[in-house]
Short mmCIF file of the C-alpha atoms (twelve columns), coordinates in Angstrom:
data_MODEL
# 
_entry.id   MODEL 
# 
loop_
_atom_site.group_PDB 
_atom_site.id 
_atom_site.type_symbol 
_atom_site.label_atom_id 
_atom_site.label_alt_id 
_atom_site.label_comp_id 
_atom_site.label_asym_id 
_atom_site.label_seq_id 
_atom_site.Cartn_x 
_atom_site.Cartn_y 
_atom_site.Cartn_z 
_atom_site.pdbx_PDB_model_num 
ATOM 1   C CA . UNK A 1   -3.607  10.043 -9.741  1 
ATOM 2   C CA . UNK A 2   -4.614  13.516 -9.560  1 
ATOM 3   C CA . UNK A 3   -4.410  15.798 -12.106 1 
ATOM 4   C CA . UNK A 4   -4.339  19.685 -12.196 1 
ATOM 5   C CA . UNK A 5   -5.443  21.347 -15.695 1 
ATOM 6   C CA . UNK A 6   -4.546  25.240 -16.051 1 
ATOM 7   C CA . UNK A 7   -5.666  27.101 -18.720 1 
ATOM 8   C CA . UNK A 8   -2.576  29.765 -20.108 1 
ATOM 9   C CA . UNK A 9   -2.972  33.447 -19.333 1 
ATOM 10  C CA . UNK A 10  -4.307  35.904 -21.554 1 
ATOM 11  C CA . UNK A 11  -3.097  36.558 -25.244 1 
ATOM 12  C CA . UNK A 12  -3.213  39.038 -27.827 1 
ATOM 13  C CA . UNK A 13  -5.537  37.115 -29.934 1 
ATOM 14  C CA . UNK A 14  -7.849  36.406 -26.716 1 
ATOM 15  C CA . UNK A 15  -8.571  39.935 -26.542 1 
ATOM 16  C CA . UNK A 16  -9.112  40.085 -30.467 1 
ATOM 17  C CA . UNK A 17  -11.681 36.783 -29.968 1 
ATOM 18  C CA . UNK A 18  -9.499  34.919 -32.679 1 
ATOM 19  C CA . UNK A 19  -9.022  30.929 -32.700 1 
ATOM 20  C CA . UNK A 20  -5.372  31.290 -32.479 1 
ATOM 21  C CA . UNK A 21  -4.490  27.605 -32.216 1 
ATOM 22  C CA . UNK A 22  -0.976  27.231 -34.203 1 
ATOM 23  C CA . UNK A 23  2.805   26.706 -33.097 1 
ATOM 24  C CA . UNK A 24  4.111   29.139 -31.377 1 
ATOM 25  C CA . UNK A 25  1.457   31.511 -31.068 1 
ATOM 26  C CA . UNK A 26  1.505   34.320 -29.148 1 
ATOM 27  C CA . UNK A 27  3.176   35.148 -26.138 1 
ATOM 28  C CA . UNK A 28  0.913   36.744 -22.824 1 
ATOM 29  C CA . UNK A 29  -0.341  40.379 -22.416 1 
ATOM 30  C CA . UNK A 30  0.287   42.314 -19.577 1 
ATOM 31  C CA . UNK A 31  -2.995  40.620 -17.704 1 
ATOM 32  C CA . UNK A 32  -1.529  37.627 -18.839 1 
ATOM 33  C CA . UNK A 33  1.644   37.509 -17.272 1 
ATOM 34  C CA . UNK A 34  -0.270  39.056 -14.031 1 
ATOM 35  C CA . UNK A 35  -2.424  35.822 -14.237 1 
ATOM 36  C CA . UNK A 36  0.255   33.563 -14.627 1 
ATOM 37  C CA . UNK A 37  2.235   34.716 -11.309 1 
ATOM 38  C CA . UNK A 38  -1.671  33.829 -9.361  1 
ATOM 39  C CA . UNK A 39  -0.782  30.810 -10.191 1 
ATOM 40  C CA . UNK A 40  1.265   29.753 -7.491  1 
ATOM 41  C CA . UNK A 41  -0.868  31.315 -4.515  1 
ATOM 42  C CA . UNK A 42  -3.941  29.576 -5.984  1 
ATOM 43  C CA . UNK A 43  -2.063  26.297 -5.643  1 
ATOM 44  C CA . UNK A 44  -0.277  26.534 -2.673  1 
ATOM 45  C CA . UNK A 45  -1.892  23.693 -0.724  1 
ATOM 46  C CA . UNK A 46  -1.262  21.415 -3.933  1 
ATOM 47  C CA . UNK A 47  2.057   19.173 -3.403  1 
ATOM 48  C CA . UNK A 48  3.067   19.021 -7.199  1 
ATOM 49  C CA . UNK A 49  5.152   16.396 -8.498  1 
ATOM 50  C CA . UNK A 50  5.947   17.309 -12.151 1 
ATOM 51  C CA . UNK A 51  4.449   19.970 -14.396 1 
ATOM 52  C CA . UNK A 52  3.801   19.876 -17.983 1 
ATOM 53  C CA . UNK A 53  2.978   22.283 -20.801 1 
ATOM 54  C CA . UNK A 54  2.007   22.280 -24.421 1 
ATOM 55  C CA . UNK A 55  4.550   23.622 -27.568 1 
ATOM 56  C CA . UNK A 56  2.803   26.848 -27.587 1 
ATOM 57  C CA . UNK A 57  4.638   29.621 -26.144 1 
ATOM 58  C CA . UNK A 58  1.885   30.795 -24.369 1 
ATOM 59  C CA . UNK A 59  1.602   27.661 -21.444 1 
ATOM 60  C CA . UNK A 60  5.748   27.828 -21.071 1 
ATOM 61  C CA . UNK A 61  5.013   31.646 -19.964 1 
ATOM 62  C CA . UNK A 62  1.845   30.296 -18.021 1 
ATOM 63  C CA . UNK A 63  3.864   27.660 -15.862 1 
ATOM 64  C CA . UNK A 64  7.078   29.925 -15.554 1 
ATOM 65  C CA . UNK A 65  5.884   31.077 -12.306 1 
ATOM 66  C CA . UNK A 66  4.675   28.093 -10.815 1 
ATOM 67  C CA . UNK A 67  8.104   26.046 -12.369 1 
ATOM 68  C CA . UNK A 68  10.186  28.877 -10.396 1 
ATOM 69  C CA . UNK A 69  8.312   28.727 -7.426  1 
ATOM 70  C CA . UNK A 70  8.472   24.801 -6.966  1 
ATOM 71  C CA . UNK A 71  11.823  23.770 -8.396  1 
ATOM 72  C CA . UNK A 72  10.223  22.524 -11.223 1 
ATOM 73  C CA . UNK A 73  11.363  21.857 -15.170 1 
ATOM 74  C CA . UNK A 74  8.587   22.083 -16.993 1 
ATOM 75  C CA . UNK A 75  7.734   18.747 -19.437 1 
ATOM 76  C CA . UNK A 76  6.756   19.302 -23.365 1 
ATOM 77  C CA . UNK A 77  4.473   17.354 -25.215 1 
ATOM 78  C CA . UNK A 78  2.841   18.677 -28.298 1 
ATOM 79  C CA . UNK A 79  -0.258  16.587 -27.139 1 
ATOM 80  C CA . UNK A 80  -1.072  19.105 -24.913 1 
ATOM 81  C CA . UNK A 81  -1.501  21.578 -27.488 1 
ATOM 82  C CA . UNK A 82  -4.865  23.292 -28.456 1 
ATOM 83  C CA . UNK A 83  -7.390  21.753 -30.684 1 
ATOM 84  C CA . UNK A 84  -6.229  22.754 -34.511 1 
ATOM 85  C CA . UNK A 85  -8.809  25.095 -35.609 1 
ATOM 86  C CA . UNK A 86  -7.725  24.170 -39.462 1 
ATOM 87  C CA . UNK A 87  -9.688  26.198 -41.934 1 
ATOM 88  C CA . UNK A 88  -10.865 28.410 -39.307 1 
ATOM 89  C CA . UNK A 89  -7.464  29.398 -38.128 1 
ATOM 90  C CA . UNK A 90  -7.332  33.318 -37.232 1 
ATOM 91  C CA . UNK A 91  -10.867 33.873 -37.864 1 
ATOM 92  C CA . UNK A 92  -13.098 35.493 -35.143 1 
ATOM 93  C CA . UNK A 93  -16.581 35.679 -36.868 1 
ATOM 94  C CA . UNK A 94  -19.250 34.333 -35.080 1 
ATOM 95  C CA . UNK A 95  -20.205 32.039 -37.629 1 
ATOM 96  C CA . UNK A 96  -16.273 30.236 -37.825 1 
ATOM 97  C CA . UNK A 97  -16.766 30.523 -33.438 1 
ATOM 98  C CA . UNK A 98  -19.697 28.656 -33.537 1 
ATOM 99  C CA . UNK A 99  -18.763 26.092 -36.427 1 
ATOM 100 C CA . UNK A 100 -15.344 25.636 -33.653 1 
ATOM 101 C CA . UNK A 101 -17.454 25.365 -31.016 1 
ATOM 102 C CA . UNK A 102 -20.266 22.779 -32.251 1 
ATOM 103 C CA . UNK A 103 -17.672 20.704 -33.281 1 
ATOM 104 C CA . UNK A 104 -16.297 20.245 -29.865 1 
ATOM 105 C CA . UNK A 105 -19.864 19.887 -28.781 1 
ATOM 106 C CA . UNK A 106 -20.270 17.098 -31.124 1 
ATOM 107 C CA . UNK A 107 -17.254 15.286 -29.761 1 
ATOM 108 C CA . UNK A 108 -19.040 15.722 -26.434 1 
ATOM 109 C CA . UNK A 109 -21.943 13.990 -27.121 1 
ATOM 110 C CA . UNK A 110 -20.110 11.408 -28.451 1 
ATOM 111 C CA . UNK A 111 -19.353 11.760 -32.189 1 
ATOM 112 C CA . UNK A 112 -15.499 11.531 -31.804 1 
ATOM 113 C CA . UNK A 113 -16.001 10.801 -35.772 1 
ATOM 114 C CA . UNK A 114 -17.232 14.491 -36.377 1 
ATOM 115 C CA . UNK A 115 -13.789 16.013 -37.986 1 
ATOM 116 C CA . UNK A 116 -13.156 20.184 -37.595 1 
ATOM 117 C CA . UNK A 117 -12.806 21.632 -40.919 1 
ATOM 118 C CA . UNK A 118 -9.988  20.812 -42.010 1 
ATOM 119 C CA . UNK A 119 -8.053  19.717 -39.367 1 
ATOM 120 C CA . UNK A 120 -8.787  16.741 -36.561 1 
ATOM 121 C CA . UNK A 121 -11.629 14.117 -35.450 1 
ATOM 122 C CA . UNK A 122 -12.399 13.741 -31.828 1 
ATOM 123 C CA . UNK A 123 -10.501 10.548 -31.562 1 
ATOM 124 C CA . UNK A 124 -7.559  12.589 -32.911 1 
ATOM 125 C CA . UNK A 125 -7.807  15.293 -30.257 1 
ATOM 126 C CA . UNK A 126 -8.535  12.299 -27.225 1 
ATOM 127 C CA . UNK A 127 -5.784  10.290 -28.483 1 
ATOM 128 C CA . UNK A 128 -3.242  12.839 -28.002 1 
ATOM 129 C CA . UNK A 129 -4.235  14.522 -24.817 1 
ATOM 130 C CA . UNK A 130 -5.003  10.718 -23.540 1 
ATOM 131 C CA . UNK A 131 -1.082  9.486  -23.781 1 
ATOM 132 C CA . UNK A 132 0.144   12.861 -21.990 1 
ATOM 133 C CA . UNK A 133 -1.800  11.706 -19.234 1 
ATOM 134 C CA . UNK A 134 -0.628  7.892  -19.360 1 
ATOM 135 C CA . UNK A 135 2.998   8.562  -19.630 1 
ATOM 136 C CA . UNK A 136 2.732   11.643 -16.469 1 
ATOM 137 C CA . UNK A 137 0.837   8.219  -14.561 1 
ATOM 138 C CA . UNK A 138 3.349   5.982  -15.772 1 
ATOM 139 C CA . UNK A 139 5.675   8.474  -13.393 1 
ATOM 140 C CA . UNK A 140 4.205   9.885  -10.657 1 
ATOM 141 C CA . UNK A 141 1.342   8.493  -8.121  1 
ATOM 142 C CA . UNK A 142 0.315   11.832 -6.877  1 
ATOM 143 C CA . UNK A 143 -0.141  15.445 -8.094  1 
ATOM 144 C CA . UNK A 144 0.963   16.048 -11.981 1 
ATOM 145 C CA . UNK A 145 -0.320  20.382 -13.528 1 
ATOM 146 C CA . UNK A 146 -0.743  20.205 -16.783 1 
ATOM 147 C CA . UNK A 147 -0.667  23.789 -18.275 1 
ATOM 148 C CA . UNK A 148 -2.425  23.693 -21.580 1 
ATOM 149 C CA . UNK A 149 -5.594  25.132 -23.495 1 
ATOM 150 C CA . UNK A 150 -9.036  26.384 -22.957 1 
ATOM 151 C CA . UNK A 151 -11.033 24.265 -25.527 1 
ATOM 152 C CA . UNK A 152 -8.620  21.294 -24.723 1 
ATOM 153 C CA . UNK A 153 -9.107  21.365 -21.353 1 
ATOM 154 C CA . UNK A 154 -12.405 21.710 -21.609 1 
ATOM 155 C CA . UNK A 155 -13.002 19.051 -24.139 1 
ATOM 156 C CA . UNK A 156 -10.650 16.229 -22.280 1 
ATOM 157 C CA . UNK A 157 -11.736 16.936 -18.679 1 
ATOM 158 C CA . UNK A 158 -15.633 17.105 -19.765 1 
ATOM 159 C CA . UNK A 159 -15.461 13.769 -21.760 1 
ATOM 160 C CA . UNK A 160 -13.462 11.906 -19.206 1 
ATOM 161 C CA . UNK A 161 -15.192 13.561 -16.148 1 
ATOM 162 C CA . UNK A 162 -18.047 11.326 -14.827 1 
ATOM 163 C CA . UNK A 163 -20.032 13.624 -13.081 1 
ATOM 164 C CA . UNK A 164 -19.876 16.609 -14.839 1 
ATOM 165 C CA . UNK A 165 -23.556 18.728 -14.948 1 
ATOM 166 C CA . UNK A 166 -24.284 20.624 -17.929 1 
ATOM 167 C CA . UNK A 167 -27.451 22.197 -15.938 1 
ATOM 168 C CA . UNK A 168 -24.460 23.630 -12.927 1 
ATOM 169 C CA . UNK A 169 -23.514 27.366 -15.100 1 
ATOM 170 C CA . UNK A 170 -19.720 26.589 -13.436 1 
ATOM 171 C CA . UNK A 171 -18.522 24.194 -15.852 1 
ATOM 172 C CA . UNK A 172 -20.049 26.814 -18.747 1 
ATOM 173 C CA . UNK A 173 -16.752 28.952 -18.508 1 
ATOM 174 C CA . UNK A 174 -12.900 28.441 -17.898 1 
ATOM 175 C CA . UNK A 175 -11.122 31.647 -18.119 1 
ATOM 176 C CA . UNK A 176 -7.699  32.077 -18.506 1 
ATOM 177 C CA . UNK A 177 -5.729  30.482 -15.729 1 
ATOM 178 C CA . UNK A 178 -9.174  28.967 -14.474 1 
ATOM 179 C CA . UNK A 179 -8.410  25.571 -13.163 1 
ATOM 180 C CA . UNK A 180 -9.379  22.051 -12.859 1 
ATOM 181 C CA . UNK A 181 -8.538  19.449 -10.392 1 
ATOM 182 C CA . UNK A 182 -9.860  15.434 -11.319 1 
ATOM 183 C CA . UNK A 183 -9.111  12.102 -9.658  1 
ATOM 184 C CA . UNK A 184 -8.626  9.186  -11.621 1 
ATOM 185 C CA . UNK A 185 -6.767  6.747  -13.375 1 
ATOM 186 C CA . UNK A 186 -5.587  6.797  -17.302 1 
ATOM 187 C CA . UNK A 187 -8.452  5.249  -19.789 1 
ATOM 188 C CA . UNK A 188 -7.714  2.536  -22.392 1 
ATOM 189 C CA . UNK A 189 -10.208 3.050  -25.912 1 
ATOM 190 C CA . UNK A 190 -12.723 6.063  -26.603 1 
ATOM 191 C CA . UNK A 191 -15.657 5.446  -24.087 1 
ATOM 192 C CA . UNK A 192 -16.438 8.562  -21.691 1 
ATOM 193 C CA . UNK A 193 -15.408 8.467  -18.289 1 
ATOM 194 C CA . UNK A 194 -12.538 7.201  -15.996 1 
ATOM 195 C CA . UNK A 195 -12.336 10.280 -14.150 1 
ATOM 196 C CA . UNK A 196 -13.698 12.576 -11.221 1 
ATOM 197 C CA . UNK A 197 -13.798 16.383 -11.523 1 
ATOM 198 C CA . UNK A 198 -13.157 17.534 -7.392  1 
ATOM 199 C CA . UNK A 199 -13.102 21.020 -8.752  1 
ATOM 200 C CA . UNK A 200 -13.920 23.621 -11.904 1 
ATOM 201 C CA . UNK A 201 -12.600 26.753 -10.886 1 
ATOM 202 C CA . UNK A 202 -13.257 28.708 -14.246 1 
ATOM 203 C CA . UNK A 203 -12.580 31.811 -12.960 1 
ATOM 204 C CA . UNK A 204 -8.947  33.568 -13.491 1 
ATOM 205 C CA . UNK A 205 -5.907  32.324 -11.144 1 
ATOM 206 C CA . UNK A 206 -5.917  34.499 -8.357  1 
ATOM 207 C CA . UNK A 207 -9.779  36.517 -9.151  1 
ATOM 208 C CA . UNK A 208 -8.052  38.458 -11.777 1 
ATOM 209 C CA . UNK A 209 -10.369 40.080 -14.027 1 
ATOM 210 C CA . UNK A 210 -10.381 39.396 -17.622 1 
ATOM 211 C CA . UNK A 211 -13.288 37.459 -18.397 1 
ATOM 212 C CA . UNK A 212 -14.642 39.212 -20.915 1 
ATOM 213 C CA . UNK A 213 -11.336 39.230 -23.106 1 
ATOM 214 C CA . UNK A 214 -10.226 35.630 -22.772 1 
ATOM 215 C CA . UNK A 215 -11.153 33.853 -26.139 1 
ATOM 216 C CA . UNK A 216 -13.860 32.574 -27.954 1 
ATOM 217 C CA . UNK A 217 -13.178 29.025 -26.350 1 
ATOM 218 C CA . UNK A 218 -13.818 30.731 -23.048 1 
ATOM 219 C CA . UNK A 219 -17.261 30.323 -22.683 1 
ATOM 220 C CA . UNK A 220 -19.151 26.969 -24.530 1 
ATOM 221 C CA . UNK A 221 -23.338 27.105 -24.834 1 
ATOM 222 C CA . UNK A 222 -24.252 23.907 -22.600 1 
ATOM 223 C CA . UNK A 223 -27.410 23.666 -24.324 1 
ATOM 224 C CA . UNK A 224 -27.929 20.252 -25.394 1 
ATOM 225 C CA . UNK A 225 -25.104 18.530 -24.000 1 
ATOM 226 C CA . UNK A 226 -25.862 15.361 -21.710 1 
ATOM 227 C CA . UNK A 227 -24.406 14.904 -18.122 1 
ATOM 228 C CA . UNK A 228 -20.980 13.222 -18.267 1 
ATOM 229 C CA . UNK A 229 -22.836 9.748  -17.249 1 
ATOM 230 C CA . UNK A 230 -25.043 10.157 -20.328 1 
ATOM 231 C CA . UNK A 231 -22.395 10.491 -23.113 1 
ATOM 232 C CA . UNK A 232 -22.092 8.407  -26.253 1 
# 
């Protein structure tokens, strides 16, 4: 199976660095909605079977575009949905950023028991993302987009991605509408792996600009984290 991961298009509360992370949310800024229509240029040589999104407004406006464009209907699941910041909901301090963002690094090392305040473990947050996946294999052979989150994406594809290198800066950032494409087969149980990442593209859809107003989840500090090989 292959499987296409888009991160949504800007938002209000990318540009005000908040961990926005609760149905609805916002909808896209102006940049945003420019992003999302790159979306279908930057995967015109893909041959797309189905396409699904999150329940946060902000991926249904992200995959509009790329729905239109293919003769698509785009699939909900809620499992796509961002990680739940919890007690750190709406806050953009450094200190709540960094308390968001060592937890995901935790889950990356292999502590899927490490819970974010207030809200989910790692197993939680696999579990979820993990039967999206199954049931989009369980229909198609080829191509599925998923249109869903930055620290989601980043989270699932690193932890299931083999050969993922901390030490390579490209897999530090994934803007909005940056992209990644991985080969592989769904994963039974919590151990790393099962898939190949062919391509981190964390750049904005298109070479929009906007990377300096896309989220706190945008960027995540490698330091520390093992090689995808080396997990758990």
């Amino acid at each position: 199976m292959r499987l296409i991961l888009i991160r949504h298009g800007q938002t209000p509360s990318n540009i005000d660095n908040l961990l926005d992370t609760t149905v609805p949310g916002p909808g896209l800024t102006e940049l945003g909605r420019a992003q999302a229509a790159a979306v279908p240029a930057a995967l015109a040589g893909e041959e797309i079977e189905a396409l699904y999104v999150s329940n946060l407004t902000r991926t249904a406006l992200t995959a509009a575009p790329l729905a239109t464009a293919r003769g698509l209907v785009p699939v909900i699941r809620e499992g796509l949905r961002e990680i739940s910041a919890g007690e750190l909901e709406m806050k953009a301090d450094n200190a709540s950023i960094m308390a968001f963002l060592e937890t995901v690094k935790a889950w990356l090392t292999g502590n899927l028991s490490a819970r974010m305040p207030g809200a989910d473990t790692g197993h939680d947050i696999l579990e979820r993302f993990d039967a999206v996946v199954r049931e989009a294999a369980g229909k198609h052979a080829g191509t599925v987009a998923m249109v869903s989150h930055g620290a989601m994406i980043r989270f699932w594809a690193a932890y299931r991605g083999v050969n993922i290198d901390w030490s390579n800066e490209k897999y530090h950032d994934l803007s909005n509408t940056g992209i990644v494409t991985m080969v592989g087969e769904p994963v039974d149980g919590a151990a790393p792996g099962g898939w190949t990442i062919e391509e981190w593209h964390g750049a904005p859809a298109g070479g929009l600009p906007g990377m300096d107003l896309d989220g706190p989840t945008a960027e995540l500090v490698a330091e520390g984290l093992p090689s995808g090989h080396d997990q758990g």
